[in-house]
VMD Tcl script that draws the C-alpha trace (Angstrom):
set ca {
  {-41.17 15.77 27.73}
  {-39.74 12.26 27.20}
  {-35.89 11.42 28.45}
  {-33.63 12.90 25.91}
  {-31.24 9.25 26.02}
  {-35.05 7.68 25.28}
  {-35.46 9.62 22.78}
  {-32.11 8.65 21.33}
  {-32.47 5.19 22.29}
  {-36.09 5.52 19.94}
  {-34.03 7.62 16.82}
  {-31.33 4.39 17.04}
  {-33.59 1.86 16.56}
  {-35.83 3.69 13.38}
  {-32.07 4.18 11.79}
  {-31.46 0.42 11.99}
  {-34.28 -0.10 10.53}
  {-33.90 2.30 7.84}
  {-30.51 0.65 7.44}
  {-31.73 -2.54 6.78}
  {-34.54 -1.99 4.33}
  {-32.04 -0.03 2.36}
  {-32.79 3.70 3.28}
  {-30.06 5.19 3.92}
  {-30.31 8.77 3.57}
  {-33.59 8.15 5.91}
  {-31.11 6.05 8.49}
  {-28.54 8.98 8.57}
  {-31.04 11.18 9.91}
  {-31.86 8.89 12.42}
  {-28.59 8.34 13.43}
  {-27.58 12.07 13.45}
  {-30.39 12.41 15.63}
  {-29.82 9.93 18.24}
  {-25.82 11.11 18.19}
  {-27.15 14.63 18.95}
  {-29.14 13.28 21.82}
  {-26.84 10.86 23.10}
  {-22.72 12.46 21.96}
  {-20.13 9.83 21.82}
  {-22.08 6.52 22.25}
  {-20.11 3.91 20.13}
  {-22.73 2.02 18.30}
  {-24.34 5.09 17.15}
  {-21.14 6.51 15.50}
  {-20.47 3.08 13.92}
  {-23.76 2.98 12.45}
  {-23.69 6.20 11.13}
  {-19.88 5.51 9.90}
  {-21.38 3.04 8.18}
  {-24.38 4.18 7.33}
  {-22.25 7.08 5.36}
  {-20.10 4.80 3.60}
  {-23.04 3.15 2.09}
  {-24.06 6.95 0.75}
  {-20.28 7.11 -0.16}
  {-19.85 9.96 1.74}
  {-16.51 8.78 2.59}
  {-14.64 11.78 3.83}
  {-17.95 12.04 6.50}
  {-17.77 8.51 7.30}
  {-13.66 8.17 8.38}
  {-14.08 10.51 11.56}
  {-17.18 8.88 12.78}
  {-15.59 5.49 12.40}
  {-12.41 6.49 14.24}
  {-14.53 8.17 16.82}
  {-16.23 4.86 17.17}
  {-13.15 2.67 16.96}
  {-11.59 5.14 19.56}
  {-14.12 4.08 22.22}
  {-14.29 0.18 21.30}
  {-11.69 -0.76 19.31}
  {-13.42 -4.38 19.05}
  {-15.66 -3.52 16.57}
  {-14.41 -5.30 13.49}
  {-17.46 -4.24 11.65}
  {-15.75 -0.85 11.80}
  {-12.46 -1.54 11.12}
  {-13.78 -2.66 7.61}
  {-15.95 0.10 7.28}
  {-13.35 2.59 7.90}
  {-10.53 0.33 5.64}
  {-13.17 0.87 2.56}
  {-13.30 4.79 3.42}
  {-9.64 4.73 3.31}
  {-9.45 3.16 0.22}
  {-11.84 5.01 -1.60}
  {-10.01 8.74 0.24}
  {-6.62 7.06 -1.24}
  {-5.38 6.72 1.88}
  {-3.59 3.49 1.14}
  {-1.28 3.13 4.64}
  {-4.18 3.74 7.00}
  {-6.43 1.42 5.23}
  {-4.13 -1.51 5.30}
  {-4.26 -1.41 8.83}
  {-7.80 -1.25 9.25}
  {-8.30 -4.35 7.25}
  {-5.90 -6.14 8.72}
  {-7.56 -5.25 12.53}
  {-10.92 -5.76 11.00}
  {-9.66 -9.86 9.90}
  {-8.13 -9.94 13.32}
  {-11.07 -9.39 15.03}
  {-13.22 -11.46 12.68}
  {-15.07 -9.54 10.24}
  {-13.02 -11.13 7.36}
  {-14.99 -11.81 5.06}
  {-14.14 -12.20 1.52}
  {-14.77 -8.42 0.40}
  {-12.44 -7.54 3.20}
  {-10.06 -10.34 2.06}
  {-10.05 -8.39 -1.26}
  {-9.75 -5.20 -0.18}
  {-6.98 -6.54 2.40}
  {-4.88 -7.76 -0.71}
  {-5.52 -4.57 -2.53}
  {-3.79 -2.96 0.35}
  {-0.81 -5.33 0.58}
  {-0.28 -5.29 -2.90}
  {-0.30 -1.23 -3.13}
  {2.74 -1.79 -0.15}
  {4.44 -4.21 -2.14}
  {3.99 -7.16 0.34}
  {3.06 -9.56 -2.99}
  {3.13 -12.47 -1.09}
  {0.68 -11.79 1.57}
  {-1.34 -9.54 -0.91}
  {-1.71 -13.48 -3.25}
  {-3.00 -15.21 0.05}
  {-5.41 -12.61 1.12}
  {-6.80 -12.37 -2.60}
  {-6.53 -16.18 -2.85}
  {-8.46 -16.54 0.60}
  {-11.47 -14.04 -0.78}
  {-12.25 -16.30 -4.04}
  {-11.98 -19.14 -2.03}
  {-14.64 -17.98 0.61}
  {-16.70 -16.38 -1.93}
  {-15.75 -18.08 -5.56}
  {-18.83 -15.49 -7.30}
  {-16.90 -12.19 -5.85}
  {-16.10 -11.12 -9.47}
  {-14.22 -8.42 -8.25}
  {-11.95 -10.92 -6.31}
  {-10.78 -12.59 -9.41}
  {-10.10 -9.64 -11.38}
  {-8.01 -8.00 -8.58}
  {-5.77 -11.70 -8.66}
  {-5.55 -11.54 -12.35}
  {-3.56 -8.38 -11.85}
  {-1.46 -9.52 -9.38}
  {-0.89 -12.54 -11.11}
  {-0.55 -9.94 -14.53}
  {2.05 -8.22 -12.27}
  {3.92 -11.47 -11.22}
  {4.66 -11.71 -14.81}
  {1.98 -15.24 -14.43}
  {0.15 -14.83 -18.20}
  {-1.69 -17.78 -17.76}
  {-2.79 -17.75 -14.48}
  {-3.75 -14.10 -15.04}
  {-5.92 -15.13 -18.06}
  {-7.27 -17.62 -16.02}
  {-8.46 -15.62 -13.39}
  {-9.85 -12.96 -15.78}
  {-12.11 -15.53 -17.49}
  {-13.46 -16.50 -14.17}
  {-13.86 -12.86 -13.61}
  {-15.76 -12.49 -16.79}
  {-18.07 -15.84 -16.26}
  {-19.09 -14.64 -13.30}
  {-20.48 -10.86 -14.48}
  {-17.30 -8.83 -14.48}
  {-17.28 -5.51 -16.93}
  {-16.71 -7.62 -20.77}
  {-15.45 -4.52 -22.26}
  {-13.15 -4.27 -19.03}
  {-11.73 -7.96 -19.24}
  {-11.67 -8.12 -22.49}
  {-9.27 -5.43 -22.52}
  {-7.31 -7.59 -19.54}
  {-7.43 -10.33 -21.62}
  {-5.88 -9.04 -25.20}
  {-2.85 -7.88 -23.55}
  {-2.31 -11.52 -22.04}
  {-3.00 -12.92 -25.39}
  {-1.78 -12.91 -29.19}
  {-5.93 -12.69 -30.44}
  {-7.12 -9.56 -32.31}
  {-6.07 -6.58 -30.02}
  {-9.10 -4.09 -28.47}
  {-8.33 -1.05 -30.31}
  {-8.53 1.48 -27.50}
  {-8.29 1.24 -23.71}
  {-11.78 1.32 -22.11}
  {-12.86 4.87 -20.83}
  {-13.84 3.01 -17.49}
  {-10.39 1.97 -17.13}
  {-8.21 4.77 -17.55}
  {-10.07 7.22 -15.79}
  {-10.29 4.63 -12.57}
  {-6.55 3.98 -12.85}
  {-5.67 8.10 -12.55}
  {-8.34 8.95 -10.03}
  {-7.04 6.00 -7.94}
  {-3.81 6.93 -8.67}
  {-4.38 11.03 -7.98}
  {-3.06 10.83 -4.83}
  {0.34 9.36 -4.67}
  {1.40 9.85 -8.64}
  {3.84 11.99 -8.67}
  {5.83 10.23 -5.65}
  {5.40 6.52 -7.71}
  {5.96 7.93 -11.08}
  {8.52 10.32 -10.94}
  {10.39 9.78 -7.29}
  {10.35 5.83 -7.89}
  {10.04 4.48 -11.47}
  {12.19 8.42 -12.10}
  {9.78 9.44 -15.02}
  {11.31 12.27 -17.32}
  {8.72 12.31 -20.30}
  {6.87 15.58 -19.11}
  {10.52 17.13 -18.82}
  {12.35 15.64 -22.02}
  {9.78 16.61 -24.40}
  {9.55 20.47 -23.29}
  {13.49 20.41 -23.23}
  {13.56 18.76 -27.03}
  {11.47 21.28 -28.55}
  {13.41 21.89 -32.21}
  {15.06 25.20 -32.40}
  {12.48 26.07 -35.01}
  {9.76 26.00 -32.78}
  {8.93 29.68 -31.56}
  {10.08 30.40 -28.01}
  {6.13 31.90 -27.09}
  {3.33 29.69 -28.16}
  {-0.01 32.20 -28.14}
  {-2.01 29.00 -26.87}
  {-0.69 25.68 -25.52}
  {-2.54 22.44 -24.83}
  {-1.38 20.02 -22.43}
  {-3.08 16.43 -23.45}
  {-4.02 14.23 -20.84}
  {-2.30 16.77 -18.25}
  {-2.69 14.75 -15.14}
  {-1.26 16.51 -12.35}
  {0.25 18.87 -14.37}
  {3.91 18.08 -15.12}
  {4.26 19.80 -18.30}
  {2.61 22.44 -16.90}
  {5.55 24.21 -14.95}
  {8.16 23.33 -18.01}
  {6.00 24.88 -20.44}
  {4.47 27.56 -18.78}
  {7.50 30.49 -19.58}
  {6.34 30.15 -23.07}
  {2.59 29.71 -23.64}
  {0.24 32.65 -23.06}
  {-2.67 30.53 -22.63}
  {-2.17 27.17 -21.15}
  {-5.05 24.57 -20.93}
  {-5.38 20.93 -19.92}
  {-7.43 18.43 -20.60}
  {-8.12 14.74 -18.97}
  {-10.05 12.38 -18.32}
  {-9.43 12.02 -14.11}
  {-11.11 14.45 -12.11}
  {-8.88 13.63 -9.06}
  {-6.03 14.62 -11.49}
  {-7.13 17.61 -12.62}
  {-7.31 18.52 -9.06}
  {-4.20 18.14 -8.69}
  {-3.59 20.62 -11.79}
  {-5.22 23.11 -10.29}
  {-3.60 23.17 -7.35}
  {-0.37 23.90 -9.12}
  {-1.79 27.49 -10.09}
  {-0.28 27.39 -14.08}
  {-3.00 26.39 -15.98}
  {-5.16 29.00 -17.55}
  {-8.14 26.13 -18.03}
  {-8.92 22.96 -17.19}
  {-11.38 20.49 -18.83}
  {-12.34 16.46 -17.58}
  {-13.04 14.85 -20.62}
  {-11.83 12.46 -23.08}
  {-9.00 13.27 -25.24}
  {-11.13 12.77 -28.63}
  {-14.21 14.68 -27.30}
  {-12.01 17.64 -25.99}
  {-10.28 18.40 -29.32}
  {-13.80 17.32 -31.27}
  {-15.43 20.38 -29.78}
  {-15.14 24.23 -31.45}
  {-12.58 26.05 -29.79}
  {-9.44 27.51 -30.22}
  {-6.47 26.75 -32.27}
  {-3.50 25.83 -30.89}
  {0.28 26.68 -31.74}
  {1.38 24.38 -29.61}
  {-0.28 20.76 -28.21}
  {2.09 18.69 -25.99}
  {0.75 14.96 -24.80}
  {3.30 13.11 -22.43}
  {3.06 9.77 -21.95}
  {-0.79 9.68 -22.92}
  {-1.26 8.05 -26.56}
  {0.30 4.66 -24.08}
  {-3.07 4.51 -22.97}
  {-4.78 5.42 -26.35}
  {-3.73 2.65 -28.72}
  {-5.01 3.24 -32.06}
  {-4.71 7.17 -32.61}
  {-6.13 7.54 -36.06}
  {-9.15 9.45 -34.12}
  {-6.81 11.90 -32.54}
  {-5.08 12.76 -35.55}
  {-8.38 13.75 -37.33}
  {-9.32 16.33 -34.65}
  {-5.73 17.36 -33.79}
  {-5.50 18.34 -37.65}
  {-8.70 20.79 -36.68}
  {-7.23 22.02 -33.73}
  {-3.60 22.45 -34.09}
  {-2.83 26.07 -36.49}
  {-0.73 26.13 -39.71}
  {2.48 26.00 -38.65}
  {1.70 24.83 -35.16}
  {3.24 21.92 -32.95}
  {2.62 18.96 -32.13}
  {5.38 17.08 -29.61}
  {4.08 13.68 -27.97}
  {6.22 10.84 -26.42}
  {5.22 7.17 -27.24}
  {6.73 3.86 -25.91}
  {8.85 1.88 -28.33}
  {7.12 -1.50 -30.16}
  {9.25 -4.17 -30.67}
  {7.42 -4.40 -33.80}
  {9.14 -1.25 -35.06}
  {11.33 -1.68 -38.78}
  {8.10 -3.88 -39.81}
  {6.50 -0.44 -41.41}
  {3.88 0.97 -40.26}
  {2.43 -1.82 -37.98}
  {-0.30 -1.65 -35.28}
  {-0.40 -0.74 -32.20}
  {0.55 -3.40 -29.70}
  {-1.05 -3.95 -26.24}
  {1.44 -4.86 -24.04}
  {1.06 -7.06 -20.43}
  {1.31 -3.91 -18.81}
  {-1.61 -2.16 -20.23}
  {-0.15 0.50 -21.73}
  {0.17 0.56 -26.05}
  {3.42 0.54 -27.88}
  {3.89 1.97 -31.58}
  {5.86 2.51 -33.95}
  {7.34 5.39 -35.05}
  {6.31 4.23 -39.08}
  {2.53 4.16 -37.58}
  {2.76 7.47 -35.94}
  {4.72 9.01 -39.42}
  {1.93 7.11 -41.66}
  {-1.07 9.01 -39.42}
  {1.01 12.19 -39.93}
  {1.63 12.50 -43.36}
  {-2.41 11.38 -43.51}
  {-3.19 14.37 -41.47}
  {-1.20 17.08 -42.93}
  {1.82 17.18 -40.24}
  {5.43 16.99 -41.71}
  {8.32 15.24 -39.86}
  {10.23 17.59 -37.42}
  {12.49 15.68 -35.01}
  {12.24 12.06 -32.98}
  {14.28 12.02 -30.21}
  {15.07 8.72 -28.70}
  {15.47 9.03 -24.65}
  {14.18 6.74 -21.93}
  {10.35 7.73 -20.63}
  {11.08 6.02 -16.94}
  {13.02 3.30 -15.33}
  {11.28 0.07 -14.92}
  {13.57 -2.35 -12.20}
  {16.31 -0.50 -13.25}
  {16.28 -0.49 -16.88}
  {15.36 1.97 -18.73}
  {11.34 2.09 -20.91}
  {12.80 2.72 -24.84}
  {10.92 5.92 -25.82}
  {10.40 8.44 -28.62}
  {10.08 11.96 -28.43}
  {8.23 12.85 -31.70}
  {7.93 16.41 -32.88}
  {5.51 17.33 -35.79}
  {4.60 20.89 -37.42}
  {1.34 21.25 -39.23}
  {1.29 22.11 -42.61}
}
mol new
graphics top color blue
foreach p $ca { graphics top sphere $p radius 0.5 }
foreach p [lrange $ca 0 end-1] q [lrange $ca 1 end] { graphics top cylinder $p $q radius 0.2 }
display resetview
């Protein structure tokens, strides 16, 4: 029988080549072999770190990659490797520093340069986060990834032009159109994209999943899931037979509402959200899906529907109306917040995209697409949604009944 390190030694070299022609479910085998045969050797858990963060098996890869980086901490290959895990677990701290060791020991490249702003800007370090981003377009000036990641910053800096800029060189250079396009309309006074992109919203929240809660309501102090439970009218009913929390996210309506609703569902589009949901043990159901497609399908009516802070990333809402008209019961509810347009007193006006990517309306538009749909004025209540650098976000807490 052959030497069992020979043996690993052999299973090594069939996973790097599996590696490098591209099979990688073919080079984790190898790999797991030769790590079975030979525990602890560095340069096999690298390359099977790696090898599962090209299968996106990210929660499989981090250990490996620390196990690795544990025994050589020199391997800047890793570091990267283990910074993209990070990222993609939403473990934002960790994977700061393990970009910035993997540029320190010279594995910066400009995907890592990316990434490595990504970080910095998630910490707030802007200034750091513009050079690093800056330094990957100028290394690599097709990364189309690259320039969309400046164009927020620069969209975040409050830079319109330069943001546009960098979008368009996002776009020229195969970025997602419907994406950019989308970036681009709330930079500029052209024809507005009528909805926010599917693509988009559901990446922001499951990026977001993990640290929402402590961003929206510890810093920016969000109160929209609270305010709208508390404004209820006093002609509501004070037990809704079925409740529908729209675009739930991690479930902050949920606690508020659930001493009045016998059934209590949610709906969104973020799986990592609705994880979060779940975890909070008040919802009766759960659904991922699109707002639209949720309420299109047969079901049950609902006495009460409550959507916080979600028609912000909806824009035009004439779809919703239609199927909330199905959905919601005679005489049921319907209690939404939506952020102020300075367009409002100009009647019923359009939506407006705003820099920050969310849609303003008007409270004439939302009234028109009421009356349209068979819901009669209840109550607006004006109240801030969250604090944005210390001022307040203008907000309207709309109540409807259904006729």
């Amino acid at each position: 029988m052959s030497d069992p390190l020979e043996q690993a030694r052999q299973a090594f070299v069939h996973g790097i080549a599996q590696f490098e022609g591209g099979q990688y479910d073919a080079a984790d085998a190898a790999f797991t072999q030769a790590l079975t045969l030979a525990p602890g050797r560095a340069s096999v858990l690298l390359n099977l770190g790696v090898t599962k963060v090209h299968r996106q098996l990210f929660a499989e890869a981090e250990p490996l990659l620390q196990a690795a980086l544990a025994a050589d901490d020199a391997l800047g290959e890793g570091w990267a490797a283990l910074g993209l895990a990070q990222m993609e677990l939403g473990h934002w701290a960790p994977a700061l520093r393990s970009h910035e060791n993997a540029v320190a020991r010279g594995a910066g490249n400009a995907a890592v340069h990316m990434r490595l702003g990504q970080c910095l800007a998630r910490a707030g370090r802007t200034s750091e986060a513009l050079a690093a981003l800056q330094a990957a377009v100028e290394m690599d000036a097709n990364l189309a990834e690259a320039w969309s990641q400046l164009g927020h910053l620069r969209r975040d800096l409050q830079q319109p032009a330069e943001a546009a800029r960098c979008y368009r060189n996002a776009l020229e250079r195969g970025a997602d159109a419907e994406l950019h396009r989308y970036y681009l309309a709330a930079l500029q006074h052209g024809e507005p994209v009528a909805n926010a992109p599917r693509q988009y919203v559901q990446t922001l929240f499951d990026q977001y999943a993990e640290d929402f809660e402590d961003h929206l309501v510890g810093e920016l102090r969000y109160q929209g899931h609270r305010v709208l439970v508390e404004q209820l009218p006093a002609a509501c009913p004070p037990w809704f037979e079925q409740v529908l929390d729209l675009g739930c996210g991690t479930g902050l309506c949920g606690p508020h509402i659930r001493p009045r609703a016998g059934a209590l569902w949610g709906v969104d589009l973020s799986a990592a959200m609705l994880g979060k949901a779940r975890a909070r043990g008040v919802y009766d159901h759960l659904i991922e899906a699109d707002l639209v497609e949720a309420l299109r399908s047969e079901g049950v009516q609902f006495d009460l529907v409550l959507a916080a802070d979600v028609f912000i990333y909806v824009g035009h809402l004439e779809d919703a109306f239609a199927q909330l008209a199905r959905r919601v019961r005679p005489g049921g509810w319907l209690a939404f917040t939506i952020e102020e347009s300075d367009a409002d007193g100009a009647g019923a006006a359009a939506p407006q995209l705003l820099p920050s990517l969310r849609y303003a309306h008007t409270t004439a538009y939302v009234h028109a697409l009421a009356e349209r749909h068979g819901f009669r004025r209840a109550h607006v209540h004006s109240a801030p949604l969250r604090w944005d650098q210390a001022t307040g976000v203008a907000g309207k807490y709309v109540y409807l009944q259904k006729n």
